[in-house]
N, C-alpha and C positions, 0 to 999 in steps of 0.2 A: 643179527646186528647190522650188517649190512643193509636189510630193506629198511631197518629203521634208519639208517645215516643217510639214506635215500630220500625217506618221508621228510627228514629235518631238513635238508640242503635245500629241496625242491619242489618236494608237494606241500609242504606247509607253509613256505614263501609265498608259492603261486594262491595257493588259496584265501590265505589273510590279505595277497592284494587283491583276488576278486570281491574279497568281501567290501576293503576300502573302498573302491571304485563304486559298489553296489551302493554302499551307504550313503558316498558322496552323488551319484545321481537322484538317490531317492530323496533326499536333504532338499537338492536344488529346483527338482519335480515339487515336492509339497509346498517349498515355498513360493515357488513361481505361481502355483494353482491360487495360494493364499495370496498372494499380490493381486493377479489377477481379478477375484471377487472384489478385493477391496477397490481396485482401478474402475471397474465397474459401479459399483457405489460412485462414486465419485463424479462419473458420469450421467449416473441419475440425477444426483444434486444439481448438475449444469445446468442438464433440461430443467429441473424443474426453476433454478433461476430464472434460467429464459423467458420461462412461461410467466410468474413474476412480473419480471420488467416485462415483458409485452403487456399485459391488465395496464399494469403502470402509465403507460407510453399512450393509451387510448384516452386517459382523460386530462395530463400533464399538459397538453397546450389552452386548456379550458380553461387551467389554473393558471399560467401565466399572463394569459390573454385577459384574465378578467381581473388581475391584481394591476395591470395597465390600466383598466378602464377606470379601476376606482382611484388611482392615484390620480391619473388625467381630470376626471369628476372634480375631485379637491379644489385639484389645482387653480381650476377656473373659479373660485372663491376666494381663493387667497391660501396664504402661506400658512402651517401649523404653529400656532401661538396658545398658552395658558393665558387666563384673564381670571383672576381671584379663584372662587369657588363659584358652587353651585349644588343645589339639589336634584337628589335623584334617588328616586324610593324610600325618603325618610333619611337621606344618607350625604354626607357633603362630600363632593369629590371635584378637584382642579374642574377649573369652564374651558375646555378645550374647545377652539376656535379654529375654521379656514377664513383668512380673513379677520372679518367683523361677524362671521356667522355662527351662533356656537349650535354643536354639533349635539349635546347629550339629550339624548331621547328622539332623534330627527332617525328615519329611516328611507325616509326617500332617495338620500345617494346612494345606500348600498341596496335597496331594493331596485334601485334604476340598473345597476348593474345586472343584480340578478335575472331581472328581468327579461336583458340582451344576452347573457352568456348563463344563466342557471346558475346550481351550485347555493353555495350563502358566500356573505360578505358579513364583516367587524373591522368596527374602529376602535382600538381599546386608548383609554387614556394612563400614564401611571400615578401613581399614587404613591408613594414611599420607596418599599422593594414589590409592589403589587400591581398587576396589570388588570382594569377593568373594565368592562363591556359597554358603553357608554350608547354606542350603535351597532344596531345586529338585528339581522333575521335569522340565525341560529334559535330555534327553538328549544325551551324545555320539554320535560315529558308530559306537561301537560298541555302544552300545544302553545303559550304564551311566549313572545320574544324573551332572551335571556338578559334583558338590559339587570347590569349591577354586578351579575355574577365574574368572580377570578378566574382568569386564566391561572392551570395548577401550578401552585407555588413549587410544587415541587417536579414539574415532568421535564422532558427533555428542549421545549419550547422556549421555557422564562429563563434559561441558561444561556443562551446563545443571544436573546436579547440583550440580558442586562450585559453581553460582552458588544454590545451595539453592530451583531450579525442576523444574516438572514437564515432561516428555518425552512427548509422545504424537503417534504415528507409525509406518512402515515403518522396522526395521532386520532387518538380518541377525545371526541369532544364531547360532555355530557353522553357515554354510553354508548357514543354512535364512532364508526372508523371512518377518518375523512383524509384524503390525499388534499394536503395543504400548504398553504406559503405563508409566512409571516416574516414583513419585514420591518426594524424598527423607523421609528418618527421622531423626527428633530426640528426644533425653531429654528427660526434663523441664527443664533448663537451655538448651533451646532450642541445643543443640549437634549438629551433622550428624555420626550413627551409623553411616549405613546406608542403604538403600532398598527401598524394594518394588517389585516387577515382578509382570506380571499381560503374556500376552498368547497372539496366536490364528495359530498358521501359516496365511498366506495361499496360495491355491490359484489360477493364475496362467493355468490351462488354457484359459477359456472366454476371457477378453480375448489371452490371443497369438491364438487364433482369429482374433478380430475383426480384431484390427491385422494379420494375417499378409494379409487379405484388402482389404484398407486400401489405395488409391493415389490418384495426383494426377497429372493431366494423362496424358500416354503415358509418360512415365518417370522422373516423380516418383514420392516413396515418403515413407511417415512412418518414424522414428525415436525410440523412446522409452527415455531415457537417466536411471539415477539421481543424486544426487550427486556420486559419483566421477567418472562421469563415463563410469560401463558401460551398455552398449544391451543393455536390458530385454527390447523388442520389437520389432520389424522387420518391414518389409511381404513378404511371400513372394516369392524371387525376385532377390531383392538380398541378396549376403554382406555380413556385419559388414565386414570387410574395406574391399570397395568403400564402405560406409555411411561409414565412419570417414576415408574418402579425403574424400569430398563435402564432410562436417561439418569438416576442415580446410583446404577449397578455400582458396587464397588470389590466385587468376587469375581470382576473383570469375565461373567458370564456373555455379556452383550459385546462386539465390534459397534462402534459408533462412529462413523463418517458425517464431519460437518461442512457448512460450508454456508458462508454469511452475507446474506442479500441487504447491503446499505441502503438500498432506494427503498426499500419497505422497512428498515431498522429490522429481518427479519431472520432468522436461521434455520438454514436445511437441518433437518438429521435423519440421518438413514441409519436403523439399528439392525442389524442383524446376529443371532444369537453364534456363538463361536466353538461351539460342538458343531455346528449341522454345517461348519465351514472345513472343520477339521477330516470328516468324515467324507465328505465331497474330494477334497484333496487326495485321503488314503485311497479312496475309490479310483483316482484317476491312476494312485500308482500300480496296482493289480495288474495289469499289461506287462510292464516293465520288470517286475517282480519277475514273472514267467518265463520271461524273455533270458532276463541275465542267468537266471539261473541252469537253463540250458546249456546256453553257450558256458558257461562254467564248467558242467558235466564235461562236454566238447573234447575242451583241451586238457582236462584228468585225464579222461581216460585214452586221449591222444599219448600224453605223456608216457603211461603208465604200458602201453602196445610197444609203445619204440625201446622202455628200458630192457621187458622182457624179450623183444630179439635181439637186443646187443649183449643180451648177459649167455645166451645159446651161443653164440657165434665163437667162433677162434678171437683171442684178441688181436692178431694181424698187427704186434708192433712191440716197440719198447712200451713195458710196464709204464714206467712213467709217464709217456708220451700219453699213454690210455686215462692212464690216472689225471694228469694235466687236463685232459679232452673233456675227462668226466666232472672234474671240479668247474671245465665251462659251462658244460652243460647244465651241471646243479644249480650253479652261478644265474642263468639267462642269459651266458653270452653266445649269443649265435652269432657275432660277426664272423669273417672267413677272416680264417692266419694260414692259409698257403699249410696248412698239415697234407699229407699224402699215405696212404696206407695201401695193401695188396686187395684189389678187387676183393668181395663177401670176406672179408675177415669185419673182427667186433670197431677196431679204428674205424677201416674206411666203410664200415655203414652206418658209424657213431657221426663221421662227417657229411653223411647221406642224409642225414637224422634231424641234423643239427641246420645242414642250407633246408630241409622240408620245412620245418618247426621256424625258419627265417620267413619263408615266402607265407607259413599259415597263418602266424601270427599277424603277418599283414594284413594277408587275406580277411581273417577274422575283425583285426580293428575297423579295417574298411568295412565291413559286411556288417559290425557291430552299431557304429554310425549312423548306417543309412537304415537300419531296424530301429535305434534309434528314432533319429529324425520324424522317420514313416510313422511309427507307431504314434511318436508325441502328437503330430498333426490329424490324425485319423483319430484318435480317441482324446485328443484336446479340444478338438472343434468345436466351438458354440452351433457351428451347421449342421445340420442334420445328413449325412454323409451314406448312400447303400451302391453298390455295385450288382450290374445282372450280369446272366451269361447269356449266348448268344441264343435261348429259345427265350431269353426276358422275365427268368427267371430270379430272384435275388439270392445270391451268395454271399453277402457280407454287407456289416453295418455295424453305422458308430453307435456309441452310448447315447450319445446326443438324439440319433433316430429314432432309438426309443423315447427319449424323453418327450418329445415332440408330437410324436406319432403316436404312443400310451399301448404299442406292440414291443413286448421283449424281442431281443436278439432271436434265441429258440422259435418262436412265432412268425419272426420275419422272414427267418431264411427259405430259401424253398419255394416263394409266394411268388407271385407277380406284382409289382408295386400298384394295380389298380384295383388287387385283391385287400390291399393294407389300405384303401381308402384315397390315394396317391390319385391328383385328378379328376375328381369325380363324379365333378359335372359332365365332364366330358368323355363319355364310354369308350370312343374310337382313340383315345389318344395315343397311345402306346403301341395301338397295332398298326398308326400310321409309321411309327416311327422304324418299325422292323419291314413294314411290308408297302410303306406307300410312296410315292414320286421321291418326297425329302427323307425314305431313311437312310437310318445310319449316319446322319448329318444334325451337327451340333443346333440344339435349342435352347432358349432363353425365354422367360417370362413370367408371367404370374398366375398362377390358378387356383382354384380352392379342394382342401383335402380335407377328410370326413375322419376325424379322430376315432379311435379306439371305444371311447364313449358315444359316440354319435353326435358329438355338435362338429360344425364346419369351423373350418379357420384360414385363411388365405397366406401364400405362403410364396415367395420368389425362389422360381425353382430354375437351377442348370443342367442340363444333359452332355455330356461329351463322350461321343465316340472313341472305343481306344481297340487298336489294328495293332496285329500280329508284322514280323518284317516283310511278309509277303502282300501284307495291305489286303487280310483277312480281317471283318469285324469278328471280335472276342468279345468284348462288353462294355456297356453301358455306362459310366459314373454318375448318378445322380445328385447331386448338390442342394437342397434347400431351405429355406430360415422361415420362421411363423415371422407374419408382419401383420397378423390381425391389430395389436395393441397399435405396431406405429400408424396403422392406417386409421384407427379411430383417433389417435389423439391428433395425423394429421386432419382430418372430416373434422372434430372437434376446434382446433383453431382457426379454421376455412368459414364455420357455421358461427363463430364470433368475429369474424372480419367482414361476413354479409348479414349478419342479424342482428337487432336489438337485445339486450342484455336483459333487459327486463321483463318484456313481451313476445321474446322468439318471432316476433315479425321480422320481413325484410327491413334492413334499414335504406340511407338514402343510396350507398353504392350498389346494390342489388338491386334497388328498385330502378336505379336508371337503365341498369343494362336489360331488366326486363323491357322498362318501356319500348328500348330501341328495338327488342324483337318483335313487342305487339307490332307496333307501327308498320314493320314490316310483313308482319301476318295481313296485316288491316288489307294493307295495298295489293296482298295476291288473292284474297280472298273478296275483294271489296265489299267489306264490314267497315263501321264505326269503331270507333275506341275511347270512350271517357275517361280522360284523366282530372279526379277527383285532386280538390284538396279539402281536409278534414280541419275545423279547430273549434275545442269543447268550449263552449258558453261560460259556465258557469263552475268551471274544477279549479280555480284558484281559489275559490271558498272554502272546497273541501280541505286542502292543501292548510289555509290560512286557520280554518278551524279546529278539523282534527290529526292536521301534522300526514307529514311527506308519506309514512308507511300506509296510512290509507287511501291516500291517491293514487301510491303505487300498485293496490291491489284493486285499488277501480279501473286502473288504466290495464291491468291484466284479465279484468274480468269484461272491459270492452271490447279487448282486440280476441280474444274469447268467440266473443258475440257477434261479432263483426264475420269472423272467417266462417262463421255456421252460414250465417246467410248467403256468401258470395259463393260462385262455381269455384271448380277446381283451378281455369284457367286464367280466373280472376287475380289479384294480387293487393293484398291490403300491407301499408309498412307505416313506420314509425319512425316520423322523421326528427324528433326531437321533443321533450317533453308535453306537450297537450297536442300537437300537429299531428295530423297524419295524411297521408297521401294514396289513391287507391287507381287502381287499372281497371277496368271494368270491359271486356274484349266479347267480340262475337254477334252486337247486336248491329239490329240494320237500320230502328228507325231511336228521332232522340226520346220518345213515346216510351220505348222499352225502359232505356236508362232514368226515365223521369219512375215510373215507376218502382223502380229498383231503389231511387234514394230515397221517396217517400217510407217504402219500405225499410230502409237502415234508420232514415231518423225518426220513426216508429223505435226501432230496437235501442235506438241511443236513450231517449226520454222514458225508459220503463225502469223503473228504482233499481240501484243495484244494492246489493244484502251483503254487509261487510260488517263480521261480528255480529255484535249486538244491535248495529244501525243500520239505517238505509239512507241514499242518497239520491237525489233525483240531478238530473243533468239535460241538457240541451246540446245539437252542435249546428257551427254554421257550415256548410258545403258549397266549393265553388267548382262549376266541373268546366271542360271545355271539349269539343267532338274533332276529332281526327279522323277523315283528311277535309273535314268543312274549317275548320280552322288548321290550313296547312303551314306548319312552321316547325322549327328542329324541336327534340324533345326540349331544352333548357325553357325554350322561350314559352310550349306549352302550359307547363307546371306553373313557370311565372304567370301566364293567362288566366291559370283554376285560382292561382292567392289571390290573384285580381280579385275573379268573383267571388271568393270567399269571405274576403275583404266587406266588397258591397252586399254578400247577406250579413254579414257583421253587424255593419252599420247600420242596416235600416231592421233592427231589432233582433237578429238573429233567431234561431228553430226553423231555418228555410234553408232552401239550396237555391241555387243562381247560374245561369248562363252566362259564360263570359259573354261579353260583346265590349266594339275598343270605346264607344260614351263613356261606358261605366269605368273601364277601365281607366280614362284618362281623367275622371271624376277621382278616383280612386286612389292613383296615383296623387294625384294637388292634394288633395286628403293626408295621405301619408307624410307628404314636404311637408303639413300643417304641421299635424302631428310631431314630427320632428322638429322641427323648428322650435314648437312649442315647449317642446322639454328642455330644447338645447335656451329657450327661454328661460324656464324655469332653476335649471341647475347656475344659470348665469346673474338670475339676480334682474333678469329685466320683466317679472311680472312686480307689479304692485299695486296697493291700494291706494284709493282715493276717498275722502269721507264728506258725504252731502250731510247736512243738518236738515232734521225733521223738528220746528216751533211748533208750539200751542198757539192756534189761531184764536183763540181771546188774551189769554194774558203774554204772548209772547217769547215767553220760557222756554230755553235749550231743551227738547225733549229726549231725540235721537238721532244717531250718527247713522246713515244706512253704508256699507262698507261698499263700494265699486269697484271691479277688474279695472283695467288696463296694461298693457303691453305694449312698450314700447319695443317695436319690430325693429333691427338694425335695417333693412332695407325700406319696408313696407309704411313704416314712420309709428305713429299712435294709433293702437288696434281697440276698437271697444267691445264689449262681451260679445254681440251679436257678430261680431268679424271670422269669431276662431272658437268660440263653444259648442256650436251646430255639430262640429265638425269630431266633439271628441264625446256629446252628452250620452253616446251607447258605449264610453269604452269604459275602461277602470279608470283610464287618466282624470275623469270627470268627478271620480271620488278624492286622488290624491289631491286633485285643484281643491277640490270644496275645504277639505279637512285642513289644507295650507291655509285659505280665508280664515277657515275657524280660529284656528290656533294665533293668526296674525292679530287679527280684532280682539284678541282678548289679549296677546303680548301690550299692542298700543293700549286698549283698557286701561293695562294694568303700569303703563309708561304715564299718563293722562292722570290718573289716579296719583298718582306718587309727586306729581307738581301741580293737585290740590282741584284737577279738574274732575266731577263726577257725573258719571251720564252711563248713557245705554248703546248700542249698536246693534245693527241689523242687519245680517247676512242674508244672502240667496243662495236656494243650494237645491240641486237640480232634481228631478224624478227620482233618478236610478242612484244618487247619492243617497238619498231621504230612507229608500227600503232597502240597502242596503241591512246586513243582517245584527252588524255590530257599531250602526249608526249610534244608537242611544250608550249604547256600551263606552265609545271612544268618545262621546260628550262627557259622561260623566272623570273619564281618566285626566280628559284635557283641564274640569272643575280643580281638580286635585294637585295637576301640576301648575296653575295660577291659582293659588287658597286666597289670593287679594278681591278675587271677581265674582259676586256673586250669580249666579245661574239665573236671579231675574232680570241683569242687566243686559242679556243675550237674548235678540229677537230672531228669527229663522223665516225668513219670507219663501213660499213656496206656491207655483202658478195654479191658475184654475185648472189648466190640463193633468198636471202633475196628483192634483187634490181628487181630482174624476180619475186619473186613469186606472187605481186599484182601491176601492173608495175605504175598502175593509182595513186593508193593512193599511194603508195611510192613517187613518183615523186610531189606528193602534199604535204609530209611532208615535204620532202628533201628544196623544193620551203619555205614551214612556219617557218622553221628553216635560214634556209639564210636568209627570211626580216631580224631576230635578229642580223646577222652578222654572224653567224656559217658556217665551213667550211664542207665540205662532202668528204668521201674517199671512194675506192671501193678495199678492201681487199682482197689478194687473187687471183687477176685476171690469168684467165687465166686454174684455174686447176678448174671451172667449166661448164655453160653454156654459155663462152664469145659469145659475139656478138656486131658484130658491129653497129649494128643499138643502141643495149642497152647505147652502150659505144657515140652515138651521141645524141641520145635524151635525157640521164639522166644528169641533172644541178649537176654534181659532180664537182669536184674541182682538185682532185689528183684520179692518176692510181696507186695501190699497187701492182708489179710484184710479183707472187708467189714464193717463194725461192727455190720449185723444180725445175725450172730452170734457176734459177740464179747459184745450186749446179753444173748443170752439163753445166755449159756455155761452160767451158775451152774443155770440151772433146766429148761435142755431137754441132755438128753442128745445129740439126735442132732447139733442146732448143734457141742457139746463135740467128738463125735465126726469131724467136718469139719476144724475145727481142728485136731484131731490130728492128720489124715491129711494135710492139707495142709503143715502141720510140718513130717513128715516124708519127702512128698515132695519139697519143696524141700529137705532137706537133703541126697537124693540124686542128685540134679539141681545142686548146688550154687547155690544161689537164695536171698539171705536174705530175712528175714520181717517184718513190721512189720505189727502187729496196730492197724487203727482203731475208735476210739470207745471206750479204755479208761478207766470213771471210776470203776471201785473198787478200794482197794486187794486182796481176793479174786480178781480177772480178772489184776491183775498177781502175783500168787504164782503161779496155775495156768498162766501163759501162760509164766513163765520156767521151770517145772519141764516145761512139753512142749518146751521150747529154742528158742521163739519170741528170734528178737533183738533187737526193738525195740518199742515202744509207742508210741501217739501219741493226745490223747482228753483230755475234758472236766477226769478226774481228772488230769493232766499239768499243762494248763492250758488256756485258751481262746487264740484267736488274737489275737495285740497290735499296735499298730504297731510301724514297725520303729526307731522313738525309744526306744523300752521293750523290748526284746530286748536290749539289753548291761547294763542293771539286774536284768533276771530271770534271766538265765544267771549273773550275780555272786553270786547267792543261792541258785540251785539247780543248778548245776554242779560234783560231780555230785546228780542228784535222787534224794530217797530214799523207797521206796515203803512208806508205815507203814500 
């Protein structure tokens, strides 16, 4: 009875409170480990945020910069206003205007943009609750601009509009993801028109990368999902499928950590399954477990020694007093009350019992504490944690070292850590540490350890020395964390801050810092250095034809091509859509490098095979030699566009030497050039219209259409001023197709207040074989249905008609099925020839007016004309004689059977406001 009244009072207290304490550490252990993983998730989401807004952040100033350009563009036309209706693909929709200019079906302002900044541009106009595409070089999937099509009625874009806010963001346009801006359009009444867009197809390649290689615990995965609510990106290894199961778990099998990226409208999720979380936790408490239950033993059977000698003893006092003692004792109260009993009687060693069981109980919380403490950080550690002894032997290690290292506990101990793969590149490491100048002295750094498996992985490892009181070494502490992953994924954002995204070439900040090295190679070795500039001919066709993904993989299959032929110490980059720039180091004479580019633009011009097509391409190269052209790198590179420039221009499929002639040619060229455009977007080129009569009866025949520009400094510019200057670039086609579309808008102005006639445009070589010359005649038919295609003449030079005599004669021929007429400009004051003048399906012979000026007083001119006369009358070919200004040129020129006249004496060229006043007066004209 008694030992039972004993177990009740005191061993069955003390025990139900170790068990409390046990349960409450063990409670606060599992959940701290489950916080833990989940904190970590969490932390993955950040990064991979991060990473996110960095992609973002690379092409975000492209986008703002070029929603500037196009509203600045506008501007300088005039302010946004509606003007009734208008057609557009069979469809009526508001005549959105800048200005007096209206805008539906015009692509030159935002292709102007594209042009300087990339990307696409749209003007949308509205419609009711509808927003539609009026101007755009947004492509369809079949390569055609998207004019007509709705912005979706229902996405997150037309919402924010119709609250007359701006939009800037990832959407999907026609199937493609573009980082975008859209902001709305208002007249001057402050009423909602319209909108602008401005944006950059995103390129999506290097981040699936990242996230494909992306995971969490052993079979956790991220998950990166847009608004809708579609998975963007996926860790490799896991189907959408199964992803899509997880993310609608509702048996609460999955942990889901989100976390919501606004600049992409996008969301993290990290899933990890919630057994393999729970299990990870119980695992950490196994330590702890062992520990307490110990110390529990401990103090049992501490207890259960001291009762059995006080129960042997005399009791050495008043019953009571003993009794009292022992109820403290059963109690826990060990504080001192001043009791006194006679040395070894059962009192005074119950008081002996009672101050031990005071100071052990301390003893033990403290000692329990710091076992504690110790144990949670050594078997908590994400680090990888082992200890040696002093022959460098390993004695102890955390869980973590295993996990790390792919060496169990039992395996590691006993080892040497260079035996476990610890360092191991470097054989001597460890024995420096015990036996050379620095041992026994704390190290720091990074080295790589050869897993358990056999692959390497790099790892930041810490050594600290730990000394006895005598300042004897005892052992070693080891410390270290895998950073293989952060060190790829940092290598991975380092390799998209110096590369192109596209092409894994260097881009332009890598390429400057190389150059600055070559240059200084160049100067210790005294070598040369060319620095190239690259730009492709003829890739805005492919682009225009079959759409951005094919250019994109020609431009991959270039720089491809490119890096096979250059050495190692060469450096080819990619400095912006068709551009490129190369370093070319090591040689001594410019002999060598001339060779070496014949050699690239060989490999530029040989077809590239993309799908089922081929492409052929051209480039022009401007290079310049370092230290013969000594000057800092910026002003170099500027030297190579120089020359690149002037292979441009004079036909491009060459390479070029800088030199500063060309270069200050090059230069005025450029100001042309610009100026020109800042002409054209301004409204200061226009037309002028000379009248071409029937030299017998008199008759209005034809309007021939004239340039002019009037230059704000330079005054009245005529064709010959400023054409020269642009007839090898693309501007030469947007000019031409503007005349086109203008002469047929007046046509169709002229026609409408009862005047009817023909007009005659000029339109350059490289506009004429252009590939969708005939193609954009006939659209332009369709969008004036007032104008018939025979009232359209197309004057084109003898050089132009020789220079590709095939394909000329094939346009000439695709233009006629439409009904369009052909002329030959000029004739006479170049390469005439008769055979040209038989086989080419032209219509009218244009006599050149240098001898028509000297008919009257040079015989042999007179003589020309004759001949020419009369062989187009055999040929059937009519005539039209230029520069006729006296009335003598028109007598003799209808007595040779000349048909037409055209020239100063006629009249000078007008606007086309004053061509239905002047044809009311001299319709027909009479030559006195």
């Amino acid at each position: 009875m008694k030992h039972y009244t004993l177990f009740k009072k005191i061993l069955l207290p003390l025990a139900a409170f170790g068990l409390l304490i046990g349960f409450i550490s063990f409670a606060f252990i599992f959940n701290h480990h489950l916080n833990n993983i989940e904190a970590k998730a969490n932390e993955e989401t950040q990064k991979l945020a991060n990473l996110l807004v960095t992609a973002r952040t690379l092409v975000s100033e492209h986008v703002l910069s070029s929603m500037a350009l196009l509203k600045q563009y506008a501007s300088v036309e005039g302010p946004p206003n509606i003007h009734g209706v208008t057609d557009m693909l069979g469809t009526q929709v508001p005549n959105l205007r800048f200005g007096d200019s209206p805008q539906t079906g015009r692509t030159i302002m935002v292709d102007s943009v594209t042009r300087i900044g990339s990307g696409t541009a749209t003007i949308f106009v509205k419609r009711g609750q509808q927003f539609l595409r009026i101007a755009t070089n947004v492509k369809k999937a079949d390569g055609s601009n998207a004019f007509g099509t709705e912005l979706n009625p229902y996405g997150k874009v037309i919402e924010k509009l119709q609250k007359n806010e701006t939009f800037y963001g990832v959407v999907d346009i026609l199937g493609e993801a573009y980082l975008s801006r859209y902001e709305p359009m208002h007249d001057n009444q402050n009423r909602l028109i319209g909108a602008w867009y401005v944006g950059y197809k995103l390129d999506f390649n290097a981040i699936d990368q990242a996230i494909r290689q992306w995971g969490f615990l052993e079979k956790g995965f991220v998950a990166i999902t847009d608004g809708h609510g579609k998975i963007r990106f996926l860790t490799g290894g896991i189907s959408k499928q199964q992803a899509l199961e997880a993310m609608e778990d509702s048996q609460h099998r999955w942990k889901r950590v989100s976390k919501e990226v606004p600049e992409w409208d996008f969301q993290i999720n990290i899933l990890y399954p919630v057994n393999e979380a729970y299990w990870s936790a119980l695992g950490a408490l196994s330590p702890v477990m062992i520990i307490a239950l110990i110390l529990t033993l401990v103090v049992l059977m501490a207890v259960i020694s001291g009762l059995q000698r006080f129960v042997l003893n005399p009791l050495g006092g008043e019953p009571e007093t003993a009794k009292l003692l022992l109820m403290r004792i059963e109690s826990g109260d060990f504080a001192e009350d001043h009791i006194a009993a006679t040395p070894d009687t059962l009192i005074a060693n119950m008081v002996k019992m009672r101050r031990r069981l005071r100071e052990m109980v301390s003893q033990i919380q403290a000692s329990a504490n710091r076992l504690k403490v110790s144990a949670s950080v050594f078997d908590h550690a994400h680090d990888a944690i082992f200890i040696t002894d002093e022959r460098g032997l390993i004695v102890q290690c955390n869980p973590s070292f295993s996990v790390v290292t792919g060496y169990a506990q039992a395996e590691a101990i006993g080892q040497s850590p260079a035996a476990l793969g610890i360092a191991c590149l470097q054989p001597d490491f460890f024995r420096d540490l015990y036996e050379g100048a620095q041992a026994f002295q704390e190290w720091q750094g990074e080295v790589w350890n050869r897993h358990h498996q056999g692959h390497d992985y790099l790892v930041e490892l810490e050594l600290s020395p730990v000394m006895n009181q005598a300042g004897e070494f005892q052992h070693y502490v080891g410390l270290f964390s895998d950073i293989t992953h952060a060190k790829e994924q940092q290598n991975m954002l380092e390799h998209l801050a110096y590369h192109d995204v596209l092409t894994q070439l260097p881009n332009r900040v890598l390429f400057s810092s190389r150059l600055q090295q070559a240059l200084l190679e160049a100067e210790r070795q005294q070598s040369l250095v060319a620095i190239c500039y690259i730009d492709l001919d003829d890739f805005k066709i492919v682009n225009d034809q079959y759409g951005h993904e094919f250019g994109d993989k020609l431009l991959m299959q270039l720089a491809s091509r490119l890096t096979n032929i250059l050495k190692p110490q060469d450096t080819l980059a990619r400095l912006g859509g068709d551009e490129f720039a190369m370093l070319l180091c090591g040689g001594r004479t410019q002999t060598e490098y001339t060779r070496l580019l014949k050699k690239l633009l060989a490999a530029i011009e040989k077809p590239f095979a993309i799908d089922k097509f081929k492409f052929s391409i051209s480039a022009s190269i401007g290079y310049t030699l370092y230290p013969i052209d000594n000057n800092p790198p910026d002003t170099l590179l500027r030297h190579a566009d120089h020359a690149m420039y002037h292979a441009k221009t004079h036909g491009g499929h060459q390479f070029h030497l800088f030199d500063l002639a060309s270069a200050q040619q090059s230069q005025q060229q450029q100001l042309l050039l610009r100026d020109l455009l800042n002409g054209i977007q301004n409204s200061h080129i226009k037309l002028v219209y000379q009248p071409q009569v029937c030299m017998q009866s008199g008759k209005l025949f034809c309007f021939e259409a004239l340039l002019r520009w009037q230059h704000p400094l330079r005054g009245l510019l005529y064709p010959n001023d400023f054409l020269n200057a642009v007839e090898h670039t693309n501007l030469i086609i947007d000019i031409g197709n503007w005349v086109i579309e203008e002469s047929l808008r007046q046509l169709t102005e002229w026609q409408d207040h009862g005047l009817h006639t023909q007009v005659s445009v000029n339109i350059a070589a490289q506009h004429l074989m252009h590939k969708q010359f005939s193609d954009h005649l006939a659209s332009l038919f369709k969008k004036y249905p007032k104008i018939q295609p025979q009232q359209l003449h197309i004057e084109i030079t003898e050089s132009a008609a020789i220079s590709d005599f095939a394909r000329v004669n094939r346009v000439i021929q695709q233009c006629q099925s439409l009904g369009v007429a052909f002329s030959i400009d000029d004739f006479g004051s170049g390469y005439s020839s008769l055979i040209y003048l038989r086989r080419l399906p032209v219509d009218i012979i244009k006599i050149d007016q240098s001898f028509i000026h000297n008919m009257l007083s040079n015989q042999e001119d007179l003589a020309v004309i004759r001949g020419v006369v009369t062989l187009c009358r055999e040929f059937g070919r009519k005539v039209v004689a230029e520069g006729v200004e006296k009335a003598e040129q028109a007598q003799i020129l209808a007595a040779l059977g000349c048909d037409y006249a055209q020239g100063f004496g006629i009249s000078r060229g007008m606007p086309g406001n004053k061509v239905i006043e002047w044809a009311g007066k001299h319709d027909p004209y009479q030559f006195n």
